[in-house]
Structure formats: structure tokens, C-alpha cells
N, C-alpha and C positions, 0 to 999 in steps of 0.2 A: 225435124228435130236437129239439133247440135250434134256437131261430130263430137264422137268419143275416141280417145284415143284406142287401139287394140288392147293394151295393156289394162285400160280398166276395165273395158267390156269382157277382158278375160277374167278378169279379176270377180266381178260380178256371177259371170255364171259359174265360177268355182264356186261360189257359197251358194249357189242352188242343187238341192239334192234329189227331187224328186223328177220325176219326168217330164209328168205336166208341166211343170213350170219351166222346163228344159226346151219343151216341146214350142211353148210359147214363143222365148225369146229367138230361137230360129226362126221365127216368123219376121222378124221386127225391118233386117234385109240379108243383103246377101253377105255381108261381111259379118253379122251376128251369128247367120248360119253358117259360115266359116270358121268361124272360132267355136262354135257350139259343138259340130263335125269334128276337131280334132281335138277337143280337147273331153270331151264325155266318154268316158269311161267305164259307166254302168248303165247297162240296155236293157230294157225288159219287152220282151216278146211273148203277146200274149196269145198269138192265135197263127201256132208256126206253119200249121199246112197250109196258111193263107201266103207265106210268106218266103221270099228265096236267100236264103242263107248268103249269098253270094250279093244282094243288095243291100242286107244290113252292114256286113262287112266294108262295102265300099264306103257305107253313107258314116261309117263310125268304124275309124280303122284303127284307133288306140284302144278299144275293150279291153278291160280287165276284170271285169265283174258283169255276168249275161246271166238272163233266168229268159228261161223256155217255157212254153205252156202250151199243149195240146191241144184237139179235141173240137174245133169251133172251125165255125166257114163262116164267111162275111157276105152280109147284101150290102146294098147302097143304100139308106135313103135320101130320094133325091130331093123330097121336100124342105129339108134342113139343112141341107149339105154333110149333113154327118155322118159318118163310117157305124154301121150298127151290126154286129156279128148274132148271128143266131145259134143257137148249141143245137145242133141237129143231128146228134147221134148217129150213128147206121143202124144203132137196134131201133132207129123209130120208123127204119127206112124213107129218109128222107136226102134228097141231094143228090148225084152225083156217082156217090158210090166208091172216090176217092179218097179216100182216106190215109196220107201218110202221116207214120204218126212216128215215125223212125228220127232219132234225133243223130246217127248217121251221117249224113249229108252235112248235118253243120257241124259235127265233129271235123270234117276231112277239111272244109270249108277254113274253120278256125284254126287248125293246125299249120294252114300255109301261111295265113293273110292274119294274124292274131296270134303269134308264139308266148307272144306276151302274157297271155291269160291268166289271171292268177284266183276267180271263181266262178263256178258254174252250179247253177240249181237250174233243175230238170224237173215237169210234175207233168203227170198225164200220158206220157210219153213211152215207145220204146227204146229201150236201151238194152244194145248186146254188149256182149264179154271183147269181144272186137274195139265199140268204141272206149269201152274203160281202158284198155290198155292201150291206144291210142291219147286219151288222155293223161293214163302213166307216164306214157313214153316221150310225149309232145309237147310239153310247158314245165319247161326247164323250173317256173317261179308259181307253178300250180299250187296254192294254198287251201282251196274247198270244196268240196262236192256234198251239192244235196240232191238226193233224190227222194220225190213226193210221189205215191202212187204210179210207180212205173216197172212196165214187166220185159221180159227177153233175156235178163241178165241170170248169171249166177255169182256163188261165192267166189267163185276163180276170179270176176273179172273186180268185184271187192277188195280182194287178195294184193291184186296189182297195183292198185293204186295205193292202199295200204304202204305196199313193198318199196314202191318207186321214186314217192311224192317225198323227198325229203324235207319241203318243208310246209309239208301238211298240215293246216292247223284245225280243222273243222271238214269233220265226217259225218254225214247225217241221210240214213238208211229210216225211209218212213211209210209204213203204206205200202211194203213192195213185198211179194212171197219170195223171198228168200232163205234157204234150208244149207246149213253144215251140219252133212253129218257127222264130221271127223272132232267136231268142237277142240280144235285145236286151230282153228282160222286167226285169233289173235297175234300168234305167233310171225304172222307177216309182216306186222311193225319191225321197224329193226331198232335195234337198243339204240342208236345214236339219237330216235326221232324222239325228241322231249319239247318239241312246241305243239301238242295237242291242247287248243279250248277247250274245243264241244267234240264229245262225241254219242254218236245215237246208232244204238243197234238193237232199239227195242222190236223191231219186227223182223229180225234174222230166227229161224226156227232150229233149236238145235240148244245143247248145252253147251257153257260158256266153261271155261277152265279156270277158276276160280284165281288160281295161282299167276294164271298170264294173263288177269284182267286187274287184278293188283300188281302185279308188277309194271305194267303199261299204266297205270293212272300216278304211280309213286314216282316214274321218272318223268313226270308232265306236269311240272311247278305251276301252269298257267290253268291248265284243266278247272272249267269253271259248271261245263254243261254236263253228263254225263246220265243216259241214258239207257238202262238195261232190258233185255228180257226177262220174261218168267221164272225161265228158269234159273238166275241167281239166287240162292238162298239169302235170307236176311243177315246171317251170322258173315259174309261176303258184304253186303252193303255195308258192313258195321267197320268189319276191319280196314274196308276202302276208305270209309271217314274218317280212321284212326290216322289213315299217311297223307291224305289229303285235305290241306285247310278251306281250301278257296272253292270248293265246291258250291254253288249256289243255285243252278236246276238240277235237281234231280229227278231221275225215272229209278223206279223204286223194282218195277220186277214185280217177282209173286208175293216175296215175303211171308210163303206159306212154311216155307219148308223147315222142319227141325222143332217146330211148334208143341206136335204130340208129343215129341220124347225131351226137348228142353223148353219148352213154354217158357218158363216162369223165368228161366234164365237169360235167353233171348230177351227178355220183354223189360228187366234190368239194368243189365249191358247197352242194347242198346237206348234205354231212356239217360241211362248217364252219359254214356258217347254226344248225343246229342245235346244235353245242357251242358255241354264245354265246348261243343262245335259251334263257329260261325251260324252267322244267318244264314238261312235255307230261304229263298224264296219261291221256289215255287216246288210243288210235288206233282208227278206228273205219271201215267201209264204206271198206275198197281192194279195189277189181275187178280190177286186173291190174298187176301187178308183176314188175318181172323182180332177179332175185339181185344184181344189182349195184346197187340202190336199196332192197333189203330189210338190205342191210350198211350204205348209208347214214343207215340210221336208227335203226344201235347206239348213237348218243350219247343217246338217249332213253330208251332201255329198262330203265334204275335206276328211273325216274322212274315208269314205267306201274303202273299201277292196272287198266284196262281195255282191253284187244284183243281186238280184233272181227276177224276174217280169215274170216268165212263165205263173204263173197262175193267171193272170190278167186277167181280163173277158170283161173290159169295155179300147175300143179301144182308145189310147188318142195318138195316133200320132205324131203331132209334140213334144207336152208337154211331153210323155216318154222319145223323146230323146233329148229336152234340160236339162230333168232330169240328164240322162246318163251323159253329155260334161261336166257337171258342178263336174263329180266323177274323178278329175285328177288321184287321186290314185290308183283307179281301177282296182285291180286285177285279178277278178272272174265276170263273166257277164252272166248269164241266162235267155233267153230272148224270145218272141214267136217271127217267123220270119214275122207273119203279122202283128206285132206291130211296128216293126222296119224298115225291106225291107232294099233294097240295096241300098236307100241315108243315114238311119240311118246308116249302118253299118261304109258307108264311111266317118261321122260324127265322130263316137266312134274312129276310127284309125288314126282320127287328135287330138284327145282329151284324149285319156286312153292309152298313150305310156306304160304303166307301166301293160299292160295285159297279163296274163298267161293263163287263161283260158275261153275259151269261147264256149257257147252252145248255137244255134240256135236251136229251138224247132217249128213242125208243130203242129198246131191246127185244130183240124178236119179235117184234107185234104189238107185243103188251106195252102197253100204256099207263100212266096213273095219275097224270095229271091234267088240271082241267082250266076250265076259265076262272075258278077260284085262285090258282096260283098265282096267277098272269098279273089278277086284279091286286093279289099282296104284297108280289114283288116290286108293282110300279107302285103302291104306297109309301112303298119302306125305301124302295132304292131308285133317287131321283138321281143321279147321276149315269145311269143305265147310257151306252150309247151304242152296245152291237147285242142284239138277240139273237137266239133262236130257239126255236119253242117247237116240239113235239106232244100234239094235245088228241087228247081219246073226244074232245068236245069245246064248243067255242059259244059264246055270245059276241053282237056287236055291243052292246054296254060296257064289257071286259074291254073290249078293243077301244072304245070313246074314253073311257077312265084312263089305261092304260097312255094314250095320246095325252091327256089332260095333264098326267105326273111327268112324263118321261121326256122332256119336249129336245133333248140331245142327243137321241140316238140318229142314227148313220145307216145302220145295217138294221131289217127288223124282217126276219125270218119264221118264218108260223106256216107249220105242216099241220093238217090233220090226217088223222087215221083214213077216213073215208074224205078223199079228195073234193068229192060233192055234194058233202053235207051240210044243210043250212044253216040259221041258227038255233039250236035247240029246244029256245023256248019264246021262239017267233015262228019260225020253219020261214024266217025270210033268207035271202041273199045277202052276203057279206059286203056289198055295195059300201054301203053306209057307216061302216067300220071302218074299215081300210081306207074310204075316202077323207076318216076325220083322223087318220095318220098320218097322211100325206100332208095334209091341210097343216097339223101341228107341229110337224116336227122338219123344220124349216130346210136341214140339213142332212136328211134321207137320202143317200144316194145308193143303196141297194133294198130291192123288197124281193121277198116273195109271200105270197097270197094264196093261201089255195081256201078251200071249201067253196061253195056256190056262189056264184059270179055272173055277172051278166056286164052289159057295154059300161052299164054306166060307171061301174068303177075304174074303166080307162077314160072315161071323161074327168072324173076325178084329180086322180094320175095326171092326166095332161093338164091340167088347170094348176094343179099344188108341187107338181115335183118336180119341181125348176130344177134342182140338183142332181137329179134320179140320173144314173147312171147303169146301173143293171136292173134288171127288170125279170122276174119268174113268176110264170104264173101255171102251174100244172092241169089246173082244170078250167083253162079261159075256155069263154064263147067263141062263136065256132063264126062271127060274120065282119065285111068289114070294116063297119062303123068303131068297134072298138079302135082298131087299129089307127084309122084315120083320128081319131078323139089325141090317144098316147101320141104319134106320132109326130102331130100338128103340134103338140104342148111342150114336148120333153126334149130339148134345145139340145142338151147335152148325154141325152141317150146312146150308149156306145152298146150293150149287149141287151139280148133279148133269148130266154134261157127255158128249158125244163117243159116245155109245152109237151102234153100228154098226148095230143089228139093230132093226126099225121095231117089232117086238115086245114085245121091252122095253122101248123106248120109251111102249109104249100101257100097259104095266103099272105105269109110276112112274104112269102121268093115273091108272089103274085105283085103285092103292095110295092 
């Protein structure tokens, strides 16, 4: 090919943003990958105990935005030349037995070789009170920290970064046990800090001090994200909306509180707050709501993009899904399946045409949705492109339909209750389902499969899912023909996840 000058070819991969395609043009030679090397910025690590903090560093020594990711060990396969990681847990006892999962090492690592750093998200991982303050102390232009399911830490080491990070713009605590007792932890911000966006402390355990969590949003002119716990009462969300205009995610909390003794007045206040508030697009983490504050919040629901009602606690049945029908816009839906069941779903797919993603979620066991759902949602909502379905029961005809309407999804996630359950009114193997989703849906690049299986829906898989990228199969066949079928097919296979049985587990290390 023709020489480029450095300047364009710099020029070039600044307007690439994603990895892969980052990943690529270092390939192209060695001066691509020169320029690609020092001028990438943002790294994502997806499988860190496979990996030495000290060679990312070298290979990308401008970082300013890294995401770590836990929990995974890599095989080869050497059929395809591909890198394909397997999730092999320690509770499934499989591997090795090393497991670090301490995100430590690349704290100390980044602080010498990377002062620069100005975000980090964390998921999977430990995190102690050690390195948060480390990272308070260490990146002078530190603007974000996420952490996604990660344990070791406490409030203290929250606390610090809070205190230190003067130009903190994005804080986001998700998925992790974290308890204040003192609910007085806000108070670590310090008044000068007013460039907070987002901030998320919906899963810190403790109560929040109402007064220093409006005061901390009123001097954050930018504050756009803003996520609570439980325990804020509504009559706290209301007044937060009063001083703040530009809110646009919100996490809502319980919303229960003050109900019994002001109901009617709550439920007023805040319906008028909100028909003069900005758009809300999305509502996110409410734990407990009662019907007369799920009506107060119909002035928003033109506006939603994204509802989240997983963890609702207090069953409101019909009233959830007249909630729902009223979100025309509707793009993103999170939902338990026993709040819903399979007349809401068929509800939603006359009403939220405009849905991409949707996640049906089990609670505690129970179940209430079925292959009736599945077959509703893929009639009414063809634009569908990330699933996941938690069902008490499956057909392959639900699944053949489902392919037949939906032919854009990406991601198509389907657990049953009983991982080896056939189809219920064949009592065959989900073979033949799953193979005519793979078949249809041209751009599939995450599955997971479970109920009754056998090779040949890795024969499938290897034939149709050129794109297929992660791969979970909880109740596969235990021999290895499958394996050879997927492995031989799926070009661009990088993960292979969730395996139930320690046996086949031992047979991807064997393969």
C-alpha cells in the first residue's frame, strides 16, 4: 500500500473509538502500531488475571480512560488461531486454583507509569480501601470511578476519593455491599466540588442525610445522572428536582416513605414538580412504590427511553403495566417476570414498538412468564436487538417465531428455571430452536441456551454464527463433538462462559 503520511494515519485512528477497530489497524504495520501505541487512550481489559498490568502499560503508555474486568482464564484455540477465554469459576472447581482478582497491582502499576489517568471502571474485581486512596492520592486529573460488583472496600475508601478527587465528575458505586452507618458520608465532598455529572450510590446501605444530598446536587450545575437508595424518601427526590433542572437519569429510591401519613399530598407535589421538570429519560432502581406515586410519575413517561423496575419489591400488577403502555418511546425495559407475566408482556409489544432491549428478570424462583410472552414480544416489537428472558417454560416454535420477527438482535439470552428441560409439548431438545436463531439473526454475537441440548446445536452455532462472539451454554453435552462442530465454525469466538458441568469444562482446557 502507499505511504501515509504519520499525520494522517494519526489523524485516522483519532476518529476510531472502539477497540476492535483500534485493535485492527495496529495490525496494518509497524508504524500503525506506533501511532496506535501512543496515541490510545482508552483500554479495556477484559480478562485481568490473564494479564500483567505492567505490559498493558508498556504497550499504551498515554491511558486515560481503562476498564478492568475480572473473573476469566484463557485457553488457546489453536484451530482458528483465536484467543477464546472460558469463565471457570473456583466454585466450579475448575483450573488452576489461582485466582487474583485484586485490582491492587494495577493500581501501583498505573500510579507510576500513568499519572495521567483521569478514568477508571472496575467490575468483578477486588478493591480495597488501600487502593481507593491510592487512587485519591495519585492522579492529580482523576475525573471517574466506576465500580460494578466489586468487594474489599469500605465507606472510608469512597470517602477518599470523594474528599481528594477535586475534579471529580462521575462516581458510580453498583453492585458492591457497601454500608454507612454514620449516614453522614456525603459530607466528604467538599463545597468547592461542583463539576459532578453522574452520580450513583444506589447500593451503599445506610441512610442518606437528606439535607447533604441536596445540597451536594444544587451546587452541581452539570449533574445529569443521579442515583439513590432506598432509603431517600420521595418528598427528598421532589425537592432535589426543584434545584435541579438538568437531571435526566434518575434512580428514584423507595419512594415509599411518608405515603401513609401524606399520600395524597406527595402524590400532588410531586405530579406537579414533574410537569414543569425537563425531560426524565430514564427511571431506574425503585424498590418500593405504592400505586398512588407510580400515577404520579405519568407526566414523564412520553419522555422514557429507559425503565428499570427489577427491583421493585411491592407487587403492583395491573398498575405496573398501565405504567409501561403509557412509555410509547420505550426503548429499554427491565422488569421482574412476576410483576409482568405473559399478558403484560403482550401489553408492552402493542404499546413500546420502539423497543431494543429487554430483560426479563426471576425473583426468588418464581417465575411467570412463558413462551407466550416471548412469541408477543417478537410480534409487536421488531426492532428488538438485546434479550434476556427468564422463563418457567419454552417451546422451539416460540423460538422459530421469535427468529422469524426479530432478525436484529445481538445479544439473545434465555434461561430456564430447570436448565434441562425439553420442550414442553414436544419433550424434544432445544436443538432446533436455537439453531433457527443463529441461522436468522445474521448479527448474533452473544447467546446463551440453556434447557436440553445435545451436539447438534453446536453444529448449528458453527455453521450460522459467523459473528458469535460469547457463547454460554449452562446445560451443554458433556462430549467432544460439540466442541469440535463450534469451534471449527465460530471464526471470531472470543469467550466461552457458564458451563454447569466440571466436565465439560475440563474438555474446552482438553480441546
Amino acid at each position: 500500500m502507499p505511504h501515509l503520511p504519520e499525520s494522517l494515519i494519526e489523524f485516522i485512528t483519532n476518529k476510531l473509538t472502539n477497540n476492535p477497530d483500534r485493535n485492527s489497524i495496529s495490525l496494518v504495520n509497524k508504524l500503525w502500531y506506533k501511532i496506535d501505541r501512543l496515541n490510545r487512550q482508552t483500554v479495556y481489559v477484559s480478562n485481568c488475571p490473564a494479564v500483567n498490568p505492567t505490559r498493558v502499560t508498556d504497550r499504551f503508555p498515554n491511558i486515560r480512560s481503562l476498564v478492568l474486568k475480572g473473573g476469566k482464564c484463557s485457553i488457546n484455540n489453536n484451530n482458528n488461531n483465536n484467543n477464546v477465554s472460558v469463565n471457570v469459576n473456583p466454585r466450579f472447581g475448575v483450573g488452576n486454583g489461582e485466582w487474583d482478582r485484586s485490582v491492587d497491582p494495577w493500581i501501583k502499576v498505573l500510579k507510576v507509569k500513568c499519572p495521567m489517568l483521569e478514568r477508571l471502571e472496575v467490575k468483578g474485581m477486588v478493591v480495597t480501601d488501600e487502593s481507593l486512596v491510592m487512587i485519591a492520592s495519585g492522579f492529580p486529573w482523576f475525573k471517574a470511578l466506576v465500580l460494578c460488583a466489586c468487594e474489599g472496600f469500605t465507606i472510608a475508601g469512597v470517602k477518599a476519593v470523594g474528599a481528594n478527587c477535586a475534579k471529580l465528575e462521575q462516581l458510580e458505586v453498583e453492585r458492591c455491599n457497601v454500608k454507612d452507618p454514620t449516614g453522614q458520608w456525603l459530607r466528604c465532598f467538599p463545597e468547592t466540588l461542583t463539576s459532578l455529572t453522574s452520580l450513583n450510590i444506589s447500593c451503599i446501605k445506610g441512610e442518606i442525610n437528606p439535607l447533604d444530598l441536596s445540597q451536594l446536587v444544587a451546587r452541581c450545575p452539570n449533574l445529569t445522572t443521579l442515583k439513590v437508595n432506598k432509603t431517600v424518601a420521595v418528598d427528598t427526590i421532589r425537592s432535589i428536582l426543584l434545584k435541579s433542572h438538568r437531571v435526566v437519569h434518575l434512580g428514584l429510591g423507595s419512594m415509599h416513605h411518608n405515603v401513609v401519613q401524606n399520600g395524597q399530598t406527595s402524590f400532588h407535589q410531586l405530579t406537579s414538580c414533574l410537569r414543569n421538570y425537563g425531560p426524565i429519560q430514564s427511571l431506574t432502581h425503585v424498590h418500593r412504590v405504592s400505586a398512588i406515586l407510580l400515577r404520579a410519575l405519568y407526566p414523564v413517561c412520553m419522555n422514557l427511553v429507559f425503565l428499570n423496575v427489577r427491583f421493585v419489591e411491592v407487587r403492583l400488577g395491573s398498575e405496573l403495566v398501565s405504567f409501561i403502555t403509557r412509555c410509547a418511546n420505550l426503548k429499554r425495559l427491565w422488569v421482574q417476570g412476576t410483576h409482568i407475566g405473559d399478558e403484560g408482556l403482550e401489553v408492552v409489544s402493542n404499546n413500546c414498538k420502539n423497543l431494543e432491549d429487554l430483560r426479563v428478570f426471576k425473583r426468588k424462583g418464581s417465575l411467570s412468564v412463558t413462551e407466550a410472552g416471548l412469541t408477543s414480544i417478537s410480534t409487536g416489537c421488531r426492532k428488538l436487538k438485546t434479550l434476556t428472558y427468564f422463563c418457567s417454560q419454552m417451546t422451539n416454535t416460540a423460538l422459530v417465531t421469535f427468529s422469524k420477527n426479530c432478525l436484529n438482535v445481538t445479544r439473545f439470552k434465555l434461561i430456564l428455571s430447570n436448565l434441562t428441560e425439553p420442550d414442553h409439548t414436544t419433550h424434544q431438545a432445544f436443538d432446533y430452536g436455537f439453531g433457527a436463531i443463529v441461522e436468522s439473526c445474521k448479527g448474533l454475537k452473544k447467546l446463551t441456551a440453556s434447557g436440553l441440548l445435545t451436539d447438534d446445536v453446536f453444529l448449528y452455532i458453527g455453521m450460522y454464527a459467523d459473528r458469535l462472539e460469547v457463547l454460554s451454554v449452562p446445560s451443554a453435552c458433556r462430549t467432544n463433538v460439540g466442541l469440535q462442530y463450534l469451534f471449527n465454525g465460530c471464526m471470531n469466538l472470543k469467550k466461552v462462559c457458564s458451563f454447569g458441568a466440571d466436565a465439560f469444562s475440563a474438555y474446552v482446557f482438553e480441546y
